[in-house]
Every structure is written in structure tokens, then in C-alpha cells.
BAKE-172992 format. One line per 10 residues: their letters; for each residue x, y, z of N, C-alpha, C. Coordinates in Angstrom, 2 decimals, padded with zeros to 5 digits, always signed. Layout:
BAKE-172992
A = X:Y:Z:X:Y:Z:X:Y:Z | ... $
//
This chain:
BAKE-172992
XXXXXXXXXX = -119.69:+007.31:+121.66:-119.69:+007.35:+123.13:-119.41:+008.78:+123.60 | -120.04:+009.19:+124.21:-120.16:+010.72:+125.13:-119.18:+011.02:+126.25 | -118.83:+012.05:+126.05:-117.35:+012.21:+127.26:-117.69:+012.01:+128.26 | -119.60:+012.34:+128.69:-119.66:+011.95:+130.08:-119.65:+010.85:+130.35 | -119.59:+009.74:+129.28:-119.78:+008.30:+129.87:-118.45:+007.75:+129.55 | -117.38:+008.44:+129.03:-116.21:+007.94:+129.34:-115.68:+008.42:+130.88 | -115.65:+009.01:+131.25:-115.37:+010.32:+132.01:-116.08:+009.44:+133.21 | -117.28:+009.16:+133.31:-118.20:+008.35:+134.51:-117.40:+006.79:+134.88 | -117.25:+006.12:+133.56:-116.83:+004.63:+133.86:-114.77:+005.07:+133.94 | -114.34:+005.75:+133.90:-112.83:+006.32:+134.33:-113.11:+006.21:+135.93 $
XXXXXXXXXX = -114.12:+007.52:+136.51:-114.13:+007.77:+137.81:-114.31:+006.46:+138.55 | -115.34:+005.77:+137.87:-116.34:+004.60:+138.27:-115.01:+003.46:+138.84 | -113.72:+003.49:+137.82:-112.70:+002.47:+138.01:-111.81:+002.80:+138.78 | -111.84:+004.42:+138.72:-110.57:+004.79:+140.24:-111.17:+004.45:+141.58 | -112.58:+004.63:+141.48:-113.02:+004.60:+142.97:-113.19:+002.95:+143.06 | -113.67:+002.16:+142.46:-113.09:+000.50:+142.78:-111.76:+000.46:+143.15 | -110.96:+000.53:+142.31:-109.96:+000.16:+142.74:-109.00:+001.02:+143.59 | -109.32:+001.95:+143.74:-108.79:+002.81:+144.91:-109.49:+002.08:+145.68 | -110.63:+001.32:+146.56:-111.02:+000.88:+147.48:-110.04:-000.08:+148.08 | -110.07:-001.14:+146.72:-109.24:-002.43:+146.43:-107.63:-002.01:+147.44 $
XXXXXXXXXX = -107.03:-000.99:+146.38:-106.00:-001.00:+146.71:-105.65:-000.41:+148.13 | -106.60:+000.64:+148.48:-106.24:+000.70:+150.09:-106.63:-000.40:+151.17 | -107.24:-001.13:+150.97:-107.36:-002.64:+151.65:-105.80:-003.12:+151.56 | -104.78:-003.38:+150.22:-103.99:-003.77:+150.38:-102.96:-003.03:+150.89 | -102.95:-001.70:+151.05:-101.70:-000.90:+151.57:-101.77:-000.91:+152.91 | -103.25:-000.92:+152.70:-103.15:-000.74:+154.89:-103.07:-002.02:+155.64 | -102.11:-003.12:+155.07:-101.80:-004.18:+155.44:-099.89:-004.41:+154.87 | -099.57:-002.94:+154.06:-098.25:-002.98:+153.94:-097.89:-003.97:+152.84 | -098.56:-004.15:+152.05:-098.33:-005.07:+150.73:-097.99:-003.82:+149.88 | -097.15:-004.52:+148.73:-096.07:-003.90:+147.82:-096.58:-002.91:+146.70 $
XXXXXXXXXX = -098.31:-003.24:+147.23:-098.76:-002.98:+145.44:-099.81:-001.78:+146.28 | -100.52:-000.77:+146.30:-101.16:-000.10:+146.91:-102.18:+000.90:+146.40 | -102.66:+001.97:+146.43:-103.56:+002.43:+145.63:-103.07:+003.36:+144.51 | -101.71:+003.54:+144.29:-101.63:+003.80:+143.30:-101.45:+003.40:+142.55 | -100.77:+001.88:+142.29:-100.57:+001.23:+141.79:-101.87:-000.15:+141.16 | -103.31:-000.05:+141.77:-104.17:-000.45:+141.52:-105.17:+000.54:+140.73 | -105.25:+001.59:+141.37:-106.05:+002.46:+140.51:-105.50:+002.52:+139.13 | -103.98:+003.05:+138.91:-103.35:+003.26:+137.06:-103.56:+002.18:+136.53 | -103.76:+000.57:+137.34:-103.69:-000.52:+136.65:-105.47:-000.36:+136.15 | -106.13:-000.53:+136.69:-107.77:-000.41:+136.40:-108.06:+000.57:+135.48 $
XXXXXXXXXX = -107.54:+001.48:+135.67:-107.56:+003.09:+134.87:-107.33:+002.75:+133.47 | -105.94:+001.86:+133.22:-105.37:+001.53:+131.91:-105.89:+001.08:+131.24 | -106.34:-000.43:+132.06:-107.19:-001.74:+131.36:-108.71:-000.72:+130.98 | -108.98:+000.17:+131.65:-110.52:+000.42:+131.52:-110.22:+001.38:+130.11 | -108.96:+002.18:+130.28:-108.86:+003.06:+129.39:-108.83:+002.18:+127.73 | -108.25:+001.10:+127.79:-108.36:+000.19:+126.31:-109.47:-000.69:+126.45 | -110.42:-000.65:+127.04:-111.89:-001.09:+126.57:-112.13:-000.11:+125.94 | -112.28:+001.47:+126.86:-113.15:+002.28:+126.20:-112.74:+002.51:+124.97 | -111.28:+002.34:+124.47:-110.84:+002.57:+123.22:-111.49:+001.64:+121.85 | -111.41:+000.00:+122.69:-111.86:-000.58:+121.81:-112.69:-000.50:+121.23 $
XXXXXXXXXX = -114.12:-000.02:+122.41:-115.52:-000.09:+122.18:-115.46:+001.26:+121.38 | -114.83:+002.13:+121.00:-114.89:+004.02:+119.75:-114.86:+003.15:+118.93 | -113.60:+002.33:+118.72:-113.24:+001.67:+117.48:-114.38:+000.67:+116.94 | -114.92:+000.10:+117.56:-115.92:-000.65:+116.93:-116.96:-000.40:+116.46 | -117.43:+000.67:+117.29:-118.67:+001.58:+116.93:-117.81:+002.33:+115.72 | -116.81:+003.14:+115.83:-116.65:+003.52:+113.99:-116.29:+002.71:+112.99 | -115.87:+001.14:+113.30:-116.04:+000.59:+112.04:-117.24:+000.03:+111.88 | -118.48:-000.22:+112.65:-119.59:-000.43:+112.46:-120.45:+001.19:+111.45 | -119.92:+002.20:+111.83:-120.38:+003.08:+111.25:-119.78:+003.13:+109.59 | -118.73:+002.72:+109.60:-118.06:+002.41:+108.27:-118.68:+001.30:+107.65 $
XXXXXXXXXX = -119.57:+000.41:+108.12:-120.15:-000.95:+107.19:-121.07:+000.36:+107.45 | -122.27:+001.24:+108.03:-123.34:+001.49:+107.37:-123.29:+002.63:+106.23 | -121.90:+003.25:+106.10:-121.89:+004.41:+105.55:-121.55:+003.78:+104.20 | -120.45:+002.66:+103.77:-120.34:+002.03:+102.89:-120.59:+000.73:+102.76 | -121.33:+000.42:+102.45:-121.98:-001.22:+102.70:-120.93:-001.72:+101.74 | -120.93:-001.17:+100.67:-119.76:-001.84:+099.33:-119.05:-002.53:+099.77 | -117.64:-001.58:+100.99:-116.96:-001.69:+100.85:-116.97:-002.98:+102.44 | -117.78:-003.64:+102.98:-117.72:-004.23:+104.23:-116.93:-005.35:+103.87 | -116.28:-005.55:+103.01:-115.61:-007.24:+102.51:-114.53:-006.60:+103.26 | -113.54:-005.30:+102.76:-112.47:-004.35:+102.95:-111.71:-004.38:+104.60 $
XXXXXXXXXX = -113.12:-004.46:+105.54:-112.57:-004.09:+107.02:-112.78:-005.47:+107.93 | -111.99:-006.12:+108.49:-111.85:-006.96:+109.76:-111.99:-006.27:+110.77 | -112.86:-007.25:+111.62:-112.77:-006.57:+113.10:-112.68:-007.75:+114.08 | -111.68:-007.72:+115.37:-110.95:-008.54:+116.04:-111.43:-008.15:+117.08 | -112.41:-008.66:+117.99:-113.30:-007.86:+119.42:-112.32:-009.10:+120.26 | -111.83:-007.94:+121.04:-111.10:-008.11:+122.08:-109.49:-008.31:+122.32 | -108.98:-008.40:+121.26:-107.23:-008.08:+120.82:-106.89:-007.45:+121.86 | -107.29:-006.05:+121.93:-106.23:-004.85:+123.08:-106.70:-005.47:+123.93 | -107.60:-005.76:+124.77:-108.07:-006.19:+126.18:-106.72:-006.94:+126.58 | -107.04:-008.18:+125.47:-106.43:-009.64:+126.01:-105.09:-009.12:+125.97 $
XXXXXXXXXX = -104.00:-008.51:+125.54:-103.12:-007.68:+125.33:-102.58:-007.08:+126.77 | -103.49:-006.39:+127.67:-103.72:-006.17:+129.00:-103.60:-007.27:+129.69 | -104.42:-008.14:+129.90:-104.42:-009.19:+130.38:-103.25:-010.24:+130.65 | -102.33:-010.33:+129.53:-101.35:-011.21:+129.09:-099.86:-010.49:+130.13 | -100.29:-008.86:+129.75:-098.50:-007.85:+129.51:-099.34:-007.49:+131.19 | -099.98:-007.93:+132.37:-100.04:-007.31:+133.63:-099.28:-008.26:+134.55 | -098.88:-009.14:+134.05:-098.41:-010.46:+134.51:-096.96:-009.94:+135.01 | -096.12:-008.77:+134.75:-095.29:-008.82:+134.51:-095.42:-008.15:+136.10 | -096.28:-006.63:+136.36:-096.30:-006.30:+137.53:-097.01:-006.99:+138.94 | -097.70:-008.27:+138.39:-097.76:-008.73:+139.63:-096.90:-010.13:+139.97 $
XXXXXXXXXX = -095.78:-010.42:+139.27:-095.18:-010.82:+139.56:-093.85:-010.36:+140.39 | -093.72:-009.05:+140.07:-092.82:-007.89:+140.76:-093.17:-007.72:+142.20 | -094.30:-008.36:+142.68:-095.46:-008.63:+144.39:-094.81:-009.53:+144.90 | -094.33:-010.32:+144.46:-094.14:-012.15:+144.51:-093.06:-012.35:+145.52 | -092.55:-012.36:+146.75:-091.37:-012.58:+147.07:-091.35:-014.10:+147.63 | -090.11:-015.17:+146.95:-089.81:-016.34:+147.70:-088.86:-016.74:+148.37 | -089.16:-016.49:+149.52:-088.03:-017.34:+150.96:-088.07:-018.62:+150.38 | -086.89:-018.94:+151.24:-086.64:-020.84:+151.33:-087.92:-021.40:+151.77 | -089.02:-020.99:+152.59:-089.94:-022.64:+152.77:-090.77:-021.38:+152.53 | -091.00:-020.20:+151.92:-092.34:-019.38:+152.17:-092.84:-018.79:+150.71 $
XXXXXXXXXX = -093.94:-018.18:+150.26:-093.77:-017.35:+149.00:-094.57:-016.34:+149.82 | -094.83:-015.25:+149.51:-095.52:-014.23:+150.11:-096.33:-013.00:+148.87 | -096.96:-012.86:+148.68:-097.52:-011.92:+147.77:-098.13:-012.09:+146.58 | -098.92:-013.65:+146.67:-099.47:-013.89:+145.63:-100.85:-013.29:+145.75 | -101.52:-013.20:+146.70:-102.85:-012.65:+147.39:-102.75:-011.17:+146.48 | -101.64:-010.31:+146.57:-101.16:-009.05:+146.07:-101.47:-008.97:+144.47 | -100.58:-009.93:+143.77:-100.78:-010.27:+142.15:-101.85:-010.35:+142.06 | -102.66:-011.21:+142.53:-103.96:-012.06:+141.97:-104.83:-010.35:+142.07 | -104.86:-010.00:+143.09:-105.56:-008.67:+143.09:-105.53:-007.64:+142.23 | -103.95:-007.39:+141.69:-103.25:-007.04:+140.46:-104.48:-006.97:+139.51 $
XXXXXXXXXX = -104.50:-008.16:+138.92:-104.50:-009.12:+137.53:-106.09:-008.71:+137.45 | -106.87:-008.87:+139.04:-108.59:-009.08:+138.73:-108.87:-007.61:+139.11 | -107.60:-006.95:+138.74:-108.61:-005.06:+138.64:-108.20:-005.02:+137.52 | -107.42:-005.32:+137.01:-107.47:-005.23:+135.40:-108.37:-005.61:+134.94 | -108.82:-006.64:+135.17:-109.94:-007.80:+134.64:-111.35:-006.57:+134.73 | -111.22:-006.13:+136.07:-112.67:-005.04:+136.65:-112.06:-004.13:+135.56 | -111.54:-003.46:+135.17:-111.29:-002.33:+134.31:-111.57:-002.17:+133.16 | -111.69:-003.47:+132.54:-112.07:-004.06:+131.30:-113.50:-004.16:+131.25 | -114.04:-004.89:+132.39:-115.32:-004.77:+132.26:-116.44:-003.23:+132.76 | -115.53:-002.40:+133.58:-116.11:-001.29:+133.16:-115.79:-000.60:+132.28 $
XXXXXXXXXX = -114.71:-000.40:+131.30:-114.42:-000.21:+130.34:-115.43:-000.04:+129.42 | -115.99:-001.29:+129.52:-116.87:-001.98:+128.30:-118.19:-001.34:+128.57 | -118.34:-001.15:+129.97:-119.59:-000.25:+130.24:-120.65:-001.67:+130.93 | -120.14:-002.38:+131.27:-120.80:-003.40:+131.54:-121.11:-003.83:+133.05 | -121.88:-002.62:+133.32:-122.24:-002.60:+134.84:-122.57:-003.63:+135.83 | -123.19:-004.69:+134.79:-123.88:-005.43:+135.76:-122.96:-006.41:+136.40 | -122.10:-006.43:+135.16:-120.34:-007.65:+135.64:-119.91:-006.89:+136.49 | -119.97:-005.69:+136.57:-118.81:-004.80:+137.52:-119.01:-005.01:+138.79 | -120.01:-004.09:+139.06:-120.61:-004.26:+140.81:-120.17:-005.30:+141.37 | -120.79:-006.70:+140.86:-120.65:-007.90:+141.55:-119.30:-008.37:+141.43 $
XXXXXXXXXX = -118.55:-007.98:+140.58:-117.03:-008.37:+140.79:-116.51:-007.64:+141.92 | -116.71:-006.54:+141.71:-115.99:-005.35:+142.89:-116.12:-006.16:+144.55 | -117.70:-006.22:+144.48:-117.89:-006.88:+145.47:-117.33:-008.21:+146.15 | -117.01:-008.84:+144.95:-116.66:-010.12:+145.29:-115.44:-010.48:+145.77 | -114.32:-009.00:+145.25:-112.82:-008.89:+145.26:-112.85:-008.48:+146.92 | -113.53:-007.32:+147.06:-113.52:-006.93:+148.41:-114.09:-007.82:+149.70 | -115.09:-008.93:+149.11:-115.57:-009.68:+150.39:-114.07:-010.89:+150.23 | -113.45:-010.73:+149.11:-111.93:-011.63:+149.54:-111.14:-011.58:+150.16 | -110.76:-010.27:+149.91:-110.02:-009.86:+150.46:-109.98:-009.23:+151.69 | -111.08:-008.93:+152.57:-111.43:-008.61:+153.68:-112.34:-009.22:+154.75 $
XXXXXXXXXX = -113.36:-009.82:+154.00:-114.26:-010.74:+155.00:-113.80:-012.46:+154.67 | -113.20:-012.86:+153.99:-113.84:-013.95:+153.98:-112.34:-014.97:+154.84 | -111.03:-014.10:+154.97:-109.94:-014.80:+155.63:-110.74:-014.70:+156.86 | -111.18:-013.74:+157.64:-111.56:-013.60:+158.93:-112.62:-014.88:+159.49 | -113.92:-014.87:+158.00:-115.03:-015.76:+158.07:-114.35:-017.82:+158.23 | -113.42:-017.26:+157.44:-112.67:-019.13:+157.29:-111.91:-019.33:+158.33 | -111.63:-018.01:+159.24:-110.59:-018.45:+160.66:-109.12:-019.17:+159.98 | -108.73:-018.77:+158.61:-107.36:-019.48:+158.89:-106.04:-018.77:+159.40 | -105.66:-019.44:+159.82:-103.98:-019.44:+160.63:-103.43:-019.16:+160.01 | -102.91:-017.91:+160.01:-101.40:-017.59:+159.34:-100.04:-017.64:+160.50 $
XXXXXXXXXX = -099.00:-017.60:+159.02:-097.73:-017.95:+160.25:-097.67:-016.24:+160.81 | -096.50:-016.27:+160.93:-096.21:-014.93:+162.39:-094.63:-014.85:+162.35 | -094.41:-013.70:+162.15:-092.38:-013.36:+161.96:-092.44:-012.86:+163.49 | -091.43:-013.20:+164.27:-090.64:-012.62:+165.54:-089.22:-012.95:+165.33 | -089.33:-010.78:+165.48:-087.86:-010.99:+165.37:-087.07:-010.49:+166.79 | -085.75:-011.36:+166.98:-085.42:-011.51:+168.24:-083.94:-010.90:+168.35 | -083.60:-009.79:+168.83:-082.47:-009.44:+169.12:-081.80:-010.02:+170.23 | -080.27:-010.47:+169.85:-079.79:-011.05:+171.56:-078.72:-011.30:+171.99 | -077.93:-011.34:+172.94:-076.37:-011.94:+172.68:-075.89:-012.74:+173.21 | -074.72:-013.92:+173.11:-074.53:-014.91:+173.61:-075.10:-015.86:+172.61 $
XXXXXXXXXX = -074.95:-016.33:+171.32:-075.39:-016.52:+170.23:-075.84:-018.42:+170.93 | -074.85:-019.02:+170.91:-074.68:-020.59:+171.60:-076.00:-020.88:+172.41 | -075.95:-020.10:+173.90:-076.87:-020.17:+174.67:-077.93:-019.87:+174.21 | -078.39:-018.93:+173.44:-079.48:-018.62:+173.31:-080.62:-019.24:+172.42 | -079.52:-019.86:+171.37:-080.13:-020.53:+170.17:-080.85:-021.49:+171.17 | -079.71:-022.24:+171.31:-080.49:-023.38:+172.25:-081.95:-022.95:+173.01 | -081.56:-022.24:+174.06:-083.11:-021.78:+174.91:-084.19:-021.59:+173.89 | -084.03:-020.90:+172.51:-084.96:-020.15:+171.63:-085.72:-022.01:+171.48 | -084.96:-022.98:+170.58:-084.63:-024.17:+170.10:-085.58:-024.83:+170.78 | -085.36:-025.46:+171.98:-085.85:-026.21:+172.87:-086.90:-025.35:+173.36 $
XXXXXXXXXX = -087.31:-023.61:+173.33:-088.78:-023.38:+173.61:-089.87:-023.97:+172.79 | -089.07:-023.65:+171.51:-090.21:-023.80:+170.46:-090.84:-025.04:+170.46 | -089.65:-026.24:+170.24:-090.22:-027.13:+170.90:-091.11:-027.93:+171.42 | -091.08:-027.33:+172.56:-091.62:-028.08:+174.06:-093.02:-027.15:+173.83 | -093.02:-026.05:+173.48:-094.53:-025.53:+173.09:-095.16:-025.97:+171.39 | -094.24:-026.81:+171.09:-095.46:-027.57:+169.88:-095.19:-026.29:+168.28 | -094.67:-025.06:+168.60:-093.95:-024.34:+167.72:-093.28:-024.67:+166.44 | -093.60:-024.67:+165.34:-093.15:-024.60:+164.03:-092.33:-023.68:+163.12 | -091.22:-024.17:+163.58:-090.39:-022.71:+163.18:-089.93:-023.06:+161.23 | -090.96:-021.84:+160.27:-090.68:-022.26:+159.06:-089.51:-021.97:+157.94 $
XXXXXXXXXX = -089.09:-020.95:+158.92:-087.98:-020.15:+158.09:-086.98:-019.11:+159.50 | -085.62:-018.90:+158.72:-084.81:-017.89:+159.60:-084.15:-017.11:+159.05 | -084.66:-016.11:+159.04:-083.54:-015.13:+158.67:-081.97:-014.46:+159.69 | -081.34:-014.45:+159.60:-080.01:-014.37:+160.40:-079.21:-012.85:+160.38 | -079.42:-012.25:+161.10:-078.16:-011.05:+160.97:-077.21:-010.95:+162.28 | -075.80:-010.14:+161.56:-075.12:-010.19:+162.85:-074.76:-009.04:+163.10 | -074.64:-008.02:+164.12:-074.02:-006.87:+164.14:-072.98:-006.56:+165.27 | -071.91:-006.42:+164.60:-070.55:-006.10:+165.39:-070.16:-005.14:+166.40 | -069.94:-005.25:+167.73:-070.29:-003.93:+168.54:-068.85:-003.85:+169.33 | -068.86:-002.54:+169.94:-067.11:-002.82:+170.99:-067.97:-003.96:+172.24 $
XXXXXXXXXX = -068.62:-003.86:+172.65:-069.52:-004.63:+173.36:-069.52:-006.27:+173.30 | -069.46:-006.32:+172.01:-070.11:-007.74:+171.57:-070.73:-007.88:+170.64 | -071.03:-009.11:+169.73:-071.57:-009.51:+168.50:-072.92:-009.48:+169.11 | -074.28:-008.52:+168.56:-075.36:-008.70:+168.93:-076.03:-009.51:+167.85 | -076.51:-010.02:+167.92:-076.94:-011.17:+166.92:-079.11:-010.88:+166.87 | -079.06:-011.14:+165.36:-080.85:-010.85:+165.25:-081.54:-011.89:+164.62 | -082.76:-013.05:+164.82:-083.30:-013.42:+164.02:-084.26:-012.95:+163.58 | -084.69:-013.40:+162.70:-086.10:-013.42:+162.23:-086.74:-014.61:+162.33 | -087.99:-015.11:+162.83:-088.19:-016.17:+162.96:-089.57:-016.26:+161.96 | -090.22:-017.34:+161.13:-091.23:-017.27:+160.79:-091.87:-018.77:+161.55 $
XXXXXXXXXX = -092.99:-018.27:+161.98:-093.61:-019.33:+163.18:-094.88:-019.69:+162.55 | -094.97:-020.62:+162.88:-096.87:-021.06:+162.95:-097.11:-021.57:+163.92 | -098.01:-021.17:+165.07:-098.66:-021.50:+166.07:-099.93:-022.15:+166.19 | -099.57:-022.99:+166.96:-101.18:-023.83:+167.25:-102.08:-022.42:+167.82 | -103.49:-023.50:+167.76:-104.50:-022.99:+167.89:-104.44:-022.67:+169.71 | -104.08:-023.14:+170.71:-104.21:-023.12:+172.12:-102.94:-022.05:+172.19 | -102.25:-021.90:+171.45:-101.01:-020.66:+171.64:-101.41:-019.58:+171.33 | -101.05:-018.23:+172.47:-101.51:-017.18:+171.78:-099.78:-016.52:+171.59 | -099.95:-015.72:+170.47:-098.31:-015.18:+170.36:-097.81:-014.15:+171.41 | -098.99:-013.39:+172.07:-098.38:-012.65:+173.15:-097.82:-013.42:+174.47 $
XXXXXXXXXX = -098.47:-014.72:+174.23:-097.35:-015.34:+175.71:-096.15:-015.85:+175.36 | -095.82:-016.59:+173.78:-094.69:-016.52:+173.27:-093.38:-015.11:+173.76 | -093.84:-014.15:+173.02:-093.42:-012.76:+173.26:-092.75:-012.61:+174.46 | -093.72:-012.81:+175.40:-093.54:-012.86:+176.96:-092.68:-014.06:+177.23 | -093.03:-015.48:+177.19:-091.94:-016.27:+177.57:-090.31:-015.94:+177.22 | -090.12:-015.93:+176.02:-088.64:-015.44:+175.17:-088.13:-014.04:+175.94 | -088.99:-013.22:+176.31:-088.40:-012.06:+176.65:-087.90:-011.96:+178.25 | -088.53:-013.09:+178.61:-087.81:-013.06:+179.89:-086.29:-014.07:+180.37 | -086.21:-014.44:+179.25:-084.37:-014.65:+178.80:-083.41:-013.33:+179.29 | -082.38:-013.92:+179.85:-081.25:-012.48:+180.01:-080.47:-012.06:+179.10 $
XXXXXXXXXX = -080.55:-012.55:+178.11:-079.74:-012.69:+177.02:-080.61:-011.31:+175.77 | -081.63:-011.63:+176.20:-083.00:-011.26:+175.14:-082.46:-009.39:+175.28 | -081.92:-008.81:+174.51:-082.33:-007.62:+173.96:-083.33:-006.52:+174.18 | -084.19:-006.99:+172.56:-085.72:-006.95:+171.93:-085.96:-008.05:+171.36 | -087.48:-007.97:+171.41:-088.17:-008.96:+170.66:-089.40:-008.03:+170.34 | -089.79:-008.07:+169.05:-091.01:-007.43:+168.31:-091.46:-008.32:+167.38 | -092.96:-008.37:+167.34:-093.61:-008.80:+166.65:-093.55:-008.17:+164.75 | -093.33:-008.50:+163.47:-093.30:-008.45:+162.14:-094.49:-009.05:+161.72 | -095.29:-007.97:+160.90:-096.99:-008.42:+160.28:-096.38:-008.63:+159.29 | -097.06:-010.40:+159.03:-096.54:-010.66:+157.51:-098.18:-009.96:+156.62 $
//
């Protein structure tokens, strides 16, 4: 194999997955383009290794035919090796709240640029393209194309802890609101205990979250309230 065609399917795997991975950073996920490109880079870098090695023990059965009883060859060991030991960093994506998990979308993306790395590795263009493609219409067109609902974090600064719960409580409520999770902080002031949630919501389809926003904020109690992109 020729340095330019190691050297081509290297570049060939930074620029996939550099694509890949800035899709996921510019949404603030854990794993990002540097961390997708070294992963693709690696996996691609032990194909290309495999595929020297095979071609010189294939050159070793023609140079000594004698001796071909002498050499085993195991096609695909290092790959699967990759495959098995990447598990470890996209599980490091993974975070689980009490009713939520968040960052499996992240792993899985992980795992299938390794997978792309391998197969350009191997030099195997025609698998590549259409994978690349297929990762990127996932991860970018096809949530938009299926219209699904994700939940929505608002987090709510406020004081008067009693009263407010309640008002928050009975909004959600009465607007049909699914509150899935809370995160709780408290901060101690000469003032007063200002108190913060985090709320994780799922909203119907007839709710838009900016009138949420707006209803809650016109509480006297209410602080801030800002919207959190999960």
C-alpha cells in the first residue's frame, strides 16, 4: 500500500468525521470533533495496519510456498478489538437522571465512526460514502423529517419557596404539562433563600414553550426564568 493511499483514506476519515462531530458539538453534546475525528482516525489507522499485514503475509505464502503450513492469518482480530474497547468512551456520553438518560444519540455516533473508520481503513469506498451519508441524514434530517417532541429543561429562579411551588404545580397542571424530572438548588442570601429549579417538561403539541416562559414569568416571586437546550 502507497503512502498516498494511506495518507488519502487518513484525510478521507478526518473530514467524515470531523463533519459528524461538528453536528454534535454545535448542539453542546459531550463528545465533539475532536473527539470523533481521533476515534475514526484510530479505528481507520488499524485497518490500514491490518490490511500491510496481510498483504505481507500473503507475500510470505508467495515467496515461500514451503513454508505456508508455518503462518495463520486471523482477518479482522485488531478491527473487532476497536469495536469491543470504544464502548468504554461512549459510555463516558451517557448521563442518567431519575426518569431521563441523555446521550445515547452521542455513543451510538461514537461507536458508528469507528465502524466508518474501519471501513475506510479497509479502503472500501463504496461502504463508506453511503454510511457517512446515512450517519449525517440521522443525525440531522431525519429528527426534523419525523417531527418528534422532545422534552425541554426550564430553569426557574425564585423566592418564597411554599407559594411558588404551588403556582409553578397547579400551572403545569391546568396546561396539560408533564413535569419529568427536578433538579433543586438553594442559595443562601442576607436577603433571603433564593431557591432554583430545573424543570424537565414535555409539552403538548398545542403548547408553545415561549408562552409557558411568559406565563411563569409574570409571577412576583419569579426572579429568572431561561430556557436549557437539552
Amino acid at each position: 500500500m502507497s503512502f498516498t493511499e494511506v495518507l488519502f483514506r487518513i484525510v478521507l476519515a478526518t473530514v467524515m468525521s470531523g463533519i459528524i462531530g461538528y453536528e454534535r458539538e454545535s448542539k453542546s453534546r459531550p463528545a465533539g470533533v475532536k473527539t470523533h475525528v481521533l476515534v475514526c482516525c484510530g479505528a481507520a489507522s488499524f485497518a490500514i495496519l491490518e490490511r500491510i499485514l496481510m498483504q505481507e503475509l500473503f507475500q510470505q505464502y508467495l515467496d515461500y510456498p514451503n513454508m505456508a503450513g508455518d503462518y495463520s492469518l486471523s482477518i479482522g482480530r485488531l478491527v473487532a478489538q476497536v469495536i469491543s474497547g470504544i464502548g468504554f468512551l461512549g459510555a463516558g456520553t451517557i448521563v442518567i437522571t431519575k426518569h431521563n438518560i441523555q446521550g445515547l444519540t452521542t455513543a451510538a455516533s461514537i461507536w458508528v465512526v469507528a465502524c466508518l473508520g474501519i471501513v475506510i481503513g479497509y479502503g472500501i469506498y463504496v461502504l463508506a460514502i453511503p454510511l457517512f451519508l446515512t450517519i449525517i441524514t440521522t443525525l440531522m434530517i431525519l429528527k426534523k423529517c419525523l417531527r418528534i417532541h422532545s422534552g425541554k429543561k426550564l430553569e426557574i429562579k425564585y423566592r418564597h419557596r411554599v407559594e411558588s411551588k404551588e403556582f409553578m404545580i397547579e400551572y403545569f397542571k391546568e396546561r396539560g404539562i408533564i413535569v419529568k424530572d427536578i433538579d433543586f438548588h438553594l442559595e443562601v442570601t442576607e436577603k433571603g433563600n433564593i431557591y432554583t429549579d430545573i424543570y424537565t417538561l414535555e409539552l403538548s403539541k398545542d403548547i408553545l414553550y415561549a408562552d409557558v416562559i411568559d406565563d411563569i414569568s409574570r409571577h412576583g416571586n419569579i426572579i429568572r426564568i431561561r430556557c436549557i437546550t437539552i
